[in-house]
N, C-alpha and C positions, 0 to 999 in steps of 0.2 A: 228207679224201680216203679215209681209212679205212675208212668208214660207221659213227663213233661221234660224238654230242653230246658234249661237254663243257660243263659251266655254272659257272664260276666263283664264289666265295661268301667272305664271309668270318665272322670270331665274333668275339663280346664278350672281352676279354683283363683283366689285371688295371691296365692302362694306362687302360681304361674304367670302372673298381670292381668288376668284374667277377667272381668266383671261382668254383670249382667248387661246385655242375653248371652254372652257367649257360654257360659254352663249348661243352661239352659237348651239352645242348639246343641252341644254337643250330646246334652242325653238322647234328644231328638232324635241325629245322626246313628248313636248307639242303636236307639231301635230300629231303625231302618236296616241299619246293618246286620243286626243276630237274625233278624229275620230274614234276612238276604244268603246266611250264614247258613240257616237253621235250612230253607229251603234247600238249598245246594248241596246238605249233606243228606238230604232225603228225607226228612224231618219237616212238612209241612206245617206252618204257623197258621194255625187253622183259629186261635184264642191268644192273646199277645196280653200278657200280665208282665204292666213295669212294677221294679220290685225296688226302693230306694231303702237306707238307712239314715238318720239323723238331716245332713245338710241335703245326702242324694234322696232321702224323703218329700225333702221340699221340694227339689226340683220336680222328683218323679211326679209329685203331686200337679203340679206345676203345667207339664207337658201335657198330662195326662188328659187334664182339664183343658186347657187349650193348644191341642197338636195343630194346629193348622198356623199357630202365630211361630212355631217355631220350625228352624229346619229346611227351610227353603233352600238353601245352599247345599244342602248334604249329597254325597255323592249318590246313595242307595235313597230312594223313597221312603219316608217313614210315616207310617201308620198309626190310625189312632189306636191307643191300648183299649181293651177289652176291659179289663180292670186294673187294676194300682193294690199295690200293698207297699202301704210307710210303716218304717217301724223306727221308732223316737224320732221323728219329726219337728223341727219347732215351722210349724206349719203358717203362721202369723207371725210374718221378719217385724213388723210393727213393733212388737210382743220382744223379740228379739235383736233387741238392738247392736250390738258389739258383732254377735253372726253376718249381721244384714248391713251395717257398712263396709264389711271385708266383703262379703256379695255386691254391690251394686259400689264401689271404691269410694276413698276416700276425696274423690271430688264433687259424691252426689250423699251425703250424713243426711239427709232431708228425709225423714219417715214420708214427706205429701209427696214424695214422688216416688214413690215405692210399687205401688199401688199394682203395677203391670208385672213385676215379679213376686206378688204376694199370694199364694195361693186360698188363702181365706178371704181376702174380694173376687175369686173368680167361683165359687163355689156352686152358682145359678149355673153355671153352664155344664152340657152334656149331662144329662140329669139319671142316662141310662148308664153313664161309667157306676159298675160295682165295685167298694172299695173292703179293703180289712185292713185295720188297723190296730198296730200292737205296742207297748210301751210296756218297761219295768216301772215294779211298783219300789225298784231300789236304784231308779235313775238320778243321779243326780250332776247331770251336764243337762239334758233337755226336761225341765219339767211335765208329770204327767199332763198338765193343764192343757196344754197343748195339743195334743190326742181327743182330748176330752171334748176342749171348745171345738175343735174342726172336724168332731164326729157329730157333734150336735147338728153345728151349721150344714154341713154336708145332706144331713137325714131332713134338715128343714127344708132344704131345697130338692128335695125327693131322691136322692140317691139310696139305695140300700147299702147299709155300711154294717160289717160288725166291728166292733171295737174290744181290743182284749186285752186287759192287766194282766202283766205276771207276774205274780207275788215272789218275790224276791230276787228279779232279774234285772240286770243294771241296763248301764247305757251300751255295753259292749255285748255282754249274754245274751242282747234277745236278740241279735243276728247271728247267732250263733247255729249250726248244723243241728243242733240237738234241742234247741228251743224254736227256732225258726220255720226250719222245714215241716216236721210235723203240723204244726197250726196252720200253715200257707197251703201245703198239700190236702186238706181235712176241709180247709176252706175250699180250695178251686174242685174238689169232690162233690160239694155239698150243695 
């Protein structure tokens, strides 16, 4: 009702053997492809907003910040996103340890080598990516801290971000149809 596509997708995880960068590429791929998608059904992708939840937060964040490192293989061309929206992100694998050796396997447990799937060391780059950011103030799998520290960094590195608590939304709620949309829709208006 909007007048925006949305194309649903998903990535390789470490549940599939998965490890970093192949998550990573695949969200890549993803975008190349809804857009590929989105064009072909007449629906010009004129503004490309990646949209992740919790781990596909990070990634989204991830690609967002540096589309050019990922993706090369992909069958469809993928473009850089216009803006990112994370919602409960643990945005610093640092920070999150137990997520982030099932991310990057268990033959690389070393936080010093993280660093290239970490979207809070890449935060200087593309500094015109707009971002929104949203977390429950009743999460408790991804701390709001996380939102908080990578809205901060984000803004210090000149990006415009808003960032949004919702009081009494959990780790599942704020991607919800009924909490979600509304704030993401009001953002990409505004």
């Amino acid at each position: 009702d909007a007048g925006n596509v949305a194309v649903t997708t998903t990535y390789r995880a470490s549940a599939d053997g998965a490890h970093f960068p192949v998550p990573a590429g695949d969200v890549a791929c993803a975008i190349g492809s809804a857009v590929e998608v989105s064009n072909a059904a007449g629906f010009p992708a004129d503004e490309i907003v990646v949209v992740g939840h919790s781990a596909g937060a990070h990634l989204a964040s991830l690609v967002a910040l540096r589309p050019d490192d990922f993706g090369a293989d992909c069958p469809a061309a993928s473009p850089a996103p216009d803006r990112l929206v994370g919602l409960a992100g643990p945005y610093d694998v640092a920070q999150a340890r137990t997520p982030a050796i099932e991310l990057f396997g268990p033959e690389n447990p070393d936080p010093a080598n993280w660093d290239a799937g970490n979207p809070a060391a890449h935060v200087g780059q593309r500094p015109e990516l707009d971002v929104l950011l949203a977390h429950g103030t009743a999460d408790d799998v991804v701390p709001t801290f996380f939102t908080e520290a990578f809205a901060d960094a984000l803004r210090t590195a000149g990006h415009d971000v808003e960032d949004v608590y919702i009081d009494g939304a959990d780790h599942h709620s704020i991607y919800s149809a009924d909490t979600a949309a509304p704030l993401i829709v009001d953002w990409l208006d505004g």
